[in-house]
DOSEDREN-900186 format. One record per residue (C-alpha): x, y, z; residue in one letter. Coordinates in steps of 0.5 Angstrom, whole numbers, plus 500, padded with zeros to 3 digits. Layout:
# DOSEDREN-900186
+-----+-----+-----+------+
!  xx !  yy !  zz ! fiza !
+-----+-----+-----+------+
!   X !   Y !   Z !    A !
...
+-----+-----+-----+------+
# end
This chain:
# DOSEDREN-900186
+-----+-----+-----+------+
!  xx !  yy !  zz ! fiza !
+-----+-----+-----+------+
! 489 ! 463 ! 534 !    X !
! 494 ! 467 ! 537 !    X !
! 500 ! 470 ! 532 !    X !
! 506 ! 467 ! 535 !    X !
! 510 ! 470 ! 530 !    X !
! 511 ! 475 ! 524 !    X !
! 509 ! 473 ! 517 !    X !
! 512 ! 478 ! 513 !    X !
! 510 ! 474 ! 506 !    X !
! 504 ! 474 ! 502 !    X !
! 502 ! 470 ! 496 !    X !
! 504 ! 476 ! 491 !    X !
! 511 ! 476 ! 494 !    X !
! 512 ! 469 ! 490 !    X !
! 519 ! 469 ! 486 !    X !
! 522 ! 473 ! 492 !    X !
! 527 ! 470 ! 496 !    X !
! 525 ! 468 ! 503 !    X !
! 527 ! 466 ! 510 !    X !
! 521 ! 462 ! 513 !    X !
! 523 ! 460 ! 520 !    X !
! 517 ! 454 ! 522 !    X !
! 515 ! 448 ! 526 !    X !
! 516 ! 441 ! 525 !    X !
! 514 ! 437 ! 529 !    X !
! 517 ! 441 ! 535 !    X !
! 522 ! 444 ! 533 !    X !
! 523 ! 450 ! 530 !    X !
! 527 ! 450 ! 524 !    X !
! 530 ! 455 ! 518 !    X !
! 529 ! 455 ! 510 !    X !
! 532 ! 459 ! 505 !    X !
! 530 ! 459 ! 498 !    X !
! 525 ! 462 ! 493 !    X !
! 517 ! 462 ! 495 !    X !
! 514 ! 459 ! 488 !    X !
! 507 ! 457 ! 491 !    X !
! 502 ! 459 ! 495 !    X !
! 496 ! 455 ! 495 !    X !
! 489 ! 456 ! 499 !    X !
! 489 ! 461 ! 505 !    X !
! 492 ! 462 ! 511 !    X !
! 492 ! 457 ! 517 !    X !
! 492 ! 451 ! 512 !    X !
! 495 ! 453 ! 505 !    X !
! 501 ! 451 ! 503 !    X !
! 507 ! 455 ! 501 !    X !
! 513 ! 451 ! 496 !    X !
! 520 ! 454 ! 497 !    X !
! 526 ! 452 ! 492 !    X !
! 532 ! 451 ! 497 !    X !
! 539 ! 452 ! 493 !    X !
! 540 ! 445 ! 491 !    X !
! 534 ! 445 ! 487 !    X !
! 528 ! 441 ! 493 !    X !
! 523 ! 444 ! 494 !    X !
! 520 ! 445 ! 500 !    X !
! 512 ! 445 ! 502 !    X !
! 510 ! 449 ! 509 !    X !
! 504 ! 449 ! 512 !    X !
! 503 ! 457 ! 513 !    X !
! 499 ! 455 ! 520 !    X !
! 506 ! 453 ! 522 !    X !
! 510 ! 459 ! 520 !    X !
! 512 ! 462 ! 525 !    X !
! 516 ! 468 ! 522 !    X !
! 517 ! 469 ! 515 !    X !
! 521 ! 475 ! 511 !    X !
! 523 ! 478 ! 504 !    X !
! 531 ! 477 ! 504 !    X !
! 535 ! 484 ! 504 !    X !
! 536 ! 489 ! 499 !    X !
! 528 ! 486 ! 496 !    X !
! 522 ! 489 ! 499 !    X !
! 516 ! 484 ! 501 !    X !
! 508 ! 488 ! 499 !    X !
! 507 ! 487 ! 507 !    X !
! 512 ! 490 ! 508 !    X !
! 511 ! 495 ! 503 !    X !
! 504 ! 497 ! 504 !    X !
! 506 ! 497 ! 512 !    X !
! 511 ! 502 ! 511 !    X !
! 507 ! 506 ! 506 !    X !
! 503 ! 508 ! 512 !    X !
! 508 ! 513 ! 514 !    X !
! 507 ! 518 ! 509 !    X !
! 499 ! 518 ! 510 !    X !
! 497 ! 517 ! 517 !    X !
! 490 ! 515 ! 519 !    X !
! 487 ! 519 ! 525 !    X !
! 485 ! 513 ! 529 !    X !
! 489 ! 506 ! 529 !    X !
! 487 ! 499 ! 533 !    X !
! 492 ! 493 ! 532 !    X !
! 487 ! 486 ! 530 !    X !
! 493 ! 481 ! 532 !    X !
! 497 ! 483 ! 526 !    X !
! 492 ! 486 ! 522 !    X !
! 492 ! 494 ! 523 !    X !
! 485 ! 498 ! 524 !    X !
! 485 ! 505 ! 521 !    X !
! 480 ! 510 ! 520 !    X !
! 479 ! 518 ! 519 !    X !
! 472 ! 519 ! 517 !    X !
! 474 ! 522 ! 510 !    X !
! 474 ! 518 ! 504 !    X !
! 480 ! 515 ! 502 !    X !
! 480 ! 508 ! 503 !    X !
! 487 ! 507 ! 505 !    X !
! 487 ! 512 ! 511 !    X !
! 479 ! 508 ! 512 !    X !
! 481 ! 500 ! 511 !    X !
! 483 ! 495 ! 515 !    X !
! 491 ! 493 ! 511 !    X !
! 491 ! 485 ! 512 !    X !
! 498 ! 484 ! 514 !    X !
! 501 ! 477 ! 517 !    X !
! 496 ! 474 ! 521 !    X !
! 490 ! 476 ! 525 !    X !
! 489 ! 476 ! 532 !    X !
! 484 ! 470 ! 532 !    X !
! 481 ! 466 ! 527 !    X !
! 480 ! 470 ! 520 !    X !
! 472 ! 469 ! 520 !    X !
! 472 ! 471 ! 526 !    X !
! 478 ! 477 ! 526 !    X !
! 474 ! 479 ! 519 !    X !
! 467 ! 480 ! 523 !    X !
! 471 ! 484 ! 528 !    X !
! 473 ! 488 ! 523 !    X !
! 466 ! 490 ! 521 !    X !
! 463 ! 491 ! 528 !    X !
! 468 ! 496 ! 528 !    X !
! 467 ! 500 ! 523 !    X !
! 459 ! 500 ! 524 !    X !
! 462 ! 503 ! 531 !    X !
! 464 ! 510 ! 527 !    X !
! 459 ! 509 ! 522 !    X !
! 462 ! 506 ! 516 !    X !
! 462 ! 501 ! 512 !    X !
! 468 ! 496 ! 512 !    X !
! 474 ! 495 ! 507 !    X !
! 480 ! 492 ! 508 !    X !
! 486 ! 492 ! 504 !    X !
! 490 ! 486 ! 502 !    X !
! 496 ! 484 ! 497 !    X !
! 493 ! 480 ! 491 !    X !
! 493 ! 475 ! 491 !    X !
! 492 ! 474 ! 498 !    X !
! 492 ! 470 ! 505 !    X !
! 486 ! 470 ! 506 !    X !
! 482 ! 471 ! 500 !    X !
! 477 ! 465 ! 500 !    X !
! 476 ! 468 ! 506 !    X !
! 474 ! 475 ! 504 !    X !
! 469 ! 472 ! 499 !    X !
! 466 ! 467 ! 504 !    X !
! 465 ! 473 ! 509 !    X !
! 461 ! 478 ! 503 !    X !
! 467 ! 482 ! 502 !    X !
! 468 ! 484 ! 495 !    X !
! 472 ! 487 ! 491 !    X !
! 471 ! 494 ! 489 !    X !
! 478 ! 497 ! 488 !    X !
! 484 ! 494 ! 484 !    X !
! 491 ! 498 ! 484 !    X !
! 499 ! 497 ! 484 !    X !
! 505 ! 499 ! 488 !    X !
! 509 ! 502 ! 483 !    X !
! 516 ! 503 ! 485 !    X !
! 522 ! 507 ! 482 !    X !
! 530 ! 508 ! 483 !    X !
! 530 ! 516 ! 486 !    X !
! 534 ! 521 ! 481 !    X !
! 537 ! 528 ! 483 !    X !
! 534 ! 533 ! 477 !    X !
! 534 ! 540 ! 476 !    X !
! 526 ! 544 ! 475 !    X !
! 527 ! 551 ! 475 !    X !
! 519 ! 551 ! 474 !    X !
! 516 ! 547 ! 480 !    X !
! 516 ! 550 ! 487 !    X !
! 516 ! 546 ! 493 !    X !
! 514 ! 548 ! 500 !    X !
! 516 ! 544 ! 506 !    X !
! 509 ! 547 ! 509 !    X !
! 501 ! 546 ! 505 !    X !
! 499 ! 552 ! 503 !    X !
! 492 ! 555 ! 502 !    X !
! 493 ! 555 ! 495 !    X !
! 495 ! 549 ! 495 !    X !
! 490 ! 545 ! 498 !    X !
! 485 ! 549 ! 495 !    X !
! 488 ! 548 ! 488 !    X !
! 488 ! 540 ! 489 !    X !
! 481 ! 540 ! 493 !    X !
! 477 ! 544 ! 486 !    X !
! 479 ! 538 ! 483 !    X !
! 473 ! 532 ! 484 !    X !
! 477 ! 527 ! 483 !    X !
! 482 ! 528 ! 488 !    X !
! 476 ! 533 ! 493 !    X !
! 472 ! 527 ! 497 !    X !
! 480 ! 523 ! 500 !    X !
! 484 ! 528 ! 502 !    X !
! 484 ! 533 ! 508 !    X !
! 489 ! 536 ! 511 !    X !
! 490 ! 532 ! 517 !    X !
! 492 ! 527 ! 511 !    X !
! 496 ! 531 ! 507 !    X !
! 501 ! 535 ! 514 !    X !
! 502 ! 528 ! 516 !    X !
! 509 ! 524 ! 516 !    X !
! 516 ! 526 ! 519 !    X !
! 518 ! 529 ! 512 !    X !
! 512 ! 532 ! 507 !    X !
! 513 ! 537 ! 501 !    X !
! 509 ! 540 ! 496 !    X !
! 511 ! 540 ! 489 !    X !
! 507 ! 546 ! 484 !    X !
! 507 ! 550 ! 477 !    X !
! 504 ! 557 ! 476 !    X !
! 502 ! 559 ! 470 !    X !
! 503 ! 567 ! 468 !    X !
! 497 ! 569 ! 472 !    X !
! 500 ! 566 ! 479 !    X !
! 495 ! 560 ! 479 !    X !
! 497 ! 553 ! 480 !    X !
! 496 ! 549 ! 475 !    X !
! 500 ! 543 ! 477 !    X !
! 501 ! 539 ! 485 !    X !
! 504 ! 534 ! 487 !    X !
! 506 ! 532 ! 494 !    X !
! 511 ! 526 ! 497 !    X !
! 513 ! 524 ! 503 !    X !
! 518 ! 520 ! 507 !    X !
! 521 ! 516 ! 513 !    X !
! 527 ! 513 ! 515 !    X !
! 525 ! 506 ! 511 !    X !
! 521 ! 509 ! 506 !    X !
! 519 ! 515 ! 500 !    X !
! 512 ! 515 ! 497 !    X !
! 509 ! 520 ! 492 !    X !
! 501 ! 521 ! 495 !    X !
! 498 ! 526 ! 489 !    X !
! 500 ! 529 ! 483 !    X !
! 495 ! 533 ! 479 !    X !
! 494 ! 538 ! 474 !    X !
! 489 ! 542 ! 471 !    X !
! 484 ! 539 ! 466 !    X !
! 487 ! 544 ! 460 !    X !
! 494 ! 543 ! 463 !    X !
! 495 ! 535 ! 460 !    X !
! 498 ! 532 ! 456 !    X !
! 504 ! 538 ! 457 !    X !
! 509 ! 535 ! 460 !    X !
! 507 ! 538 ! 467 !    X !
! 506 ! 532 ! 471 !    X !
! 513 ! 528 ! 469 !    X !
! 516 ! 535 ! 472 !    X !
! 512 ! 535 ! 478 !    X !
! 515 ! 527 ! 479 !    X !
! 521 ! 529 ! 478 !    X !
! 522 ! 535 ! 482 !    X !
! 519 ! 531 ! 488 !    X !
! 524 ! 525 ! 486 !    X !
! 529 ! 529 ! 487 !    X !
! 527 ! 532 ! 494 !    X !
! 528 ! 525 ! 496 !    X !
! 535 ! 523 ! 494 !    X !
! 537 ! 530 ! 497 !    X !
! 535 ! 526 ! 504 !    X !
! 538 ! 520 ! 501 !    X !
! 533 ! 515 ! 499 !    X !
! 535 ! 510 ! 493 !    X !
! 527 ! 509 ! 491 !    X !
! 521 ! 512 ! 491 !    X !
! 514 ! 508 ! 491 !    X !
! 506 ! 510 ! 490 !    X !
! 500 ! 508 ! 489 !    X !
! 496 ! 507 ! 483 !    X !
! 490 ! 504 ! 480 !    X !
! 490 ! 499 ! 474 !    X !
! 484 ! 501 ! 471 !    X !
! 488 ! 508 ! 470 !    X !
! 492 ! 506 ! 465 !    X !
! 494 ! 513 ! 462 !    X !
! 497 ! 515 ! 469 !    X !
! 501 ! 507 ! 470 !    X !
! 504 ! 509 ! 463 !    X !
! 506 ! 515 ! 465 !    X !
! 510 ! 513 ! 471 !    X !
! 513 ! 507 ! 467 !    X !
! 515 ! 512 ! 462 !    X !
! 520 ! 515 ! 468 !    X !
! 522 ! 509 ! 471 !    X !
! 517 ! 505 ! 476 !    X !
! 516 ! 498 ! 475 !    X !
! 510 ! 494 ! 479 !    X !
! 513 ! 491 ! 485 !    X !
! 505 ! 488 ! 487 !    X !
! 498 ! 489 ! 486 !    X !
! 494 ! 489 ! 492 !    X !
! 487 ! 491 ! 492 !    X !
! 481 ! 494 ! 496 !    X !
! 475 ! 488 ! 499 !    X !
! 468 ! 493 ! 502 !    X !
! 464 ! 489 ! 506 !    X !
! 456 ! 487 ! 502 !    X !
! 452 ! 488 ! 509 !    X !
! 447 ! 482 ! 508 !    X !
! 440 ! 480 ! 511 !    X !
! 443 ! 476 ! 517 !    X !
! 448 ! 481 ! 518 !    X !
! 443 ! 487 ! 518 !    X !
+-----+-----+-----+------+
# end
């Protein structure tokens, strides 16, 4: 089944207000309202939209043939598309919508599949060819998807399962004075050998990762022996801000030092203009979703990461 249109929607946009233009009949036609359901997955799920005289339209989304998030809000397709700038995988391929990326390292985002809008056959048969090809590169196939999803039946039918449950968090930009924290517009060998020490963070970065985007700078804080002691990095595009990493030395924490490294790396994107700055977190991380919140961020969606379970027939 062949995309005829772009679906910038997706379940976990319910409460935003939409425009979806679709099919009925054979003519194409327009509606405005708030999405306040989505049920069962694309092509056959059902979507309701309360329209401004309080009815409440039901659409097909198989029939949808483009949808968006109204000005000035932001969709979590188009959010997670976006993000993309800012951590740019090595290899991409386009699966209809949906977008194929790779880098061989261990960061799920840069080596998943993002679900985005609708794929270019059937979904069993577009999720099939997802797993061919990350087997080609001698990986295990994951896919990134909003959550709840269009295609989450789908995922399960087809032995994908969750591993990874995170957040989108999202922030207004603010301009701040940190006389402490030092920022570079080019990754250092002692940046990147401070960041890659830490075990947590060593096995999904690498270089290429980090350097890439229109616009990147590397926060940090030395201590009295010259040695960094806390990082961050942010980069952007002309649609988006996005905080990648934010590290501190073990015996560093609880000091205050990540709040400084997010608020110099804040005040570098409204320095180029920018209104908000986003990043991505997982749920389970609760002393990190709590710092962020406390400067700020809210959640804008959840979304979660699908790894394909390799089964006797598919072996």
């Amino acid at each position: 089944m062949t995309a005829i249109g772009r679906l910038r929607i997706s379940p976990s946009d319910i409460g935003r207000r939409v425009s979806v233009r679709h099919l009925a009949g054979d003519d194409l036609t327009d509606v405005l309202g708030n999405l306040v359901s989505w049920i069962g997955d694309w092509p056959a799920g059902v979507i309701k939209i309360c329209k401004k005289d309080d009815s409440v339209q039901e659409i097909v989304t198989g029939k949808i043939f483009a949808a968006k998030v109204i000005e000035p809000e932001i969709g979590s397709l188009d959010l997670e598309r976006d993000s993309e700038s800012t951590w740019v995988p090595q290899e991409k391929e386009n699966l209809g919508d949906w977008v194929l990326r790779f880098s061989g390292n261990e960061s799920a985002r840069a080596n998943s599949c993002r679900l985005d809008g609708r794929p270019l056959v059937a979904v069993d048969q577009s999720l099939a060819e997802i797993v061919k090809w990350y087997r080609a590169r001698k990986a295990t196939a994951i896919v990134q998807s909003p959550k709840p999803g269009a295609f989450d039946e789908a995922l399960a039918r087809n032995n994908f399962l969750e591993v990874a449950h995170a957040l989108y968090m999202i922030a207004p930009v603010n301009a701040s004075e940190n006389p402490e924290v030092i920022i570079e517009k080019e990754l250092t060998p002692n940046w990147f050998e401070a960041v890659m020490a830490s075990d947590a963070k060593a096995p999904r970065l690498s270089k290429e990762l980090l350097v890439s985007g229109s616009f990147v700078r590397f926060a940090s804080i030395i201590d009295q022996e010259n040695k960094i002691i806390a990082a961050g990095r942010v980069s952007a595009s002309k649609d988006l801000a996005m905080v990648t990493t934010v590290w501190v030395t073990e015996n560093s924490r609880g000091t205050g030092l990540a709040k400084k490294i997010m608020h110099a790396l804040s005040n570098e994107v409204f320095n180029i203009g920018h209104k908000q700055i986003v990043l991505q977190v997982l749920k389970s991380n609760e002393a990190a979703v709590g710092l962020y919140r406390s400067l700020g961020y809210e959640i804008h969606h959840d979304y979660a990461y699908y790894r394909h379970t390799r089964t006797e027939q598919s072996k």
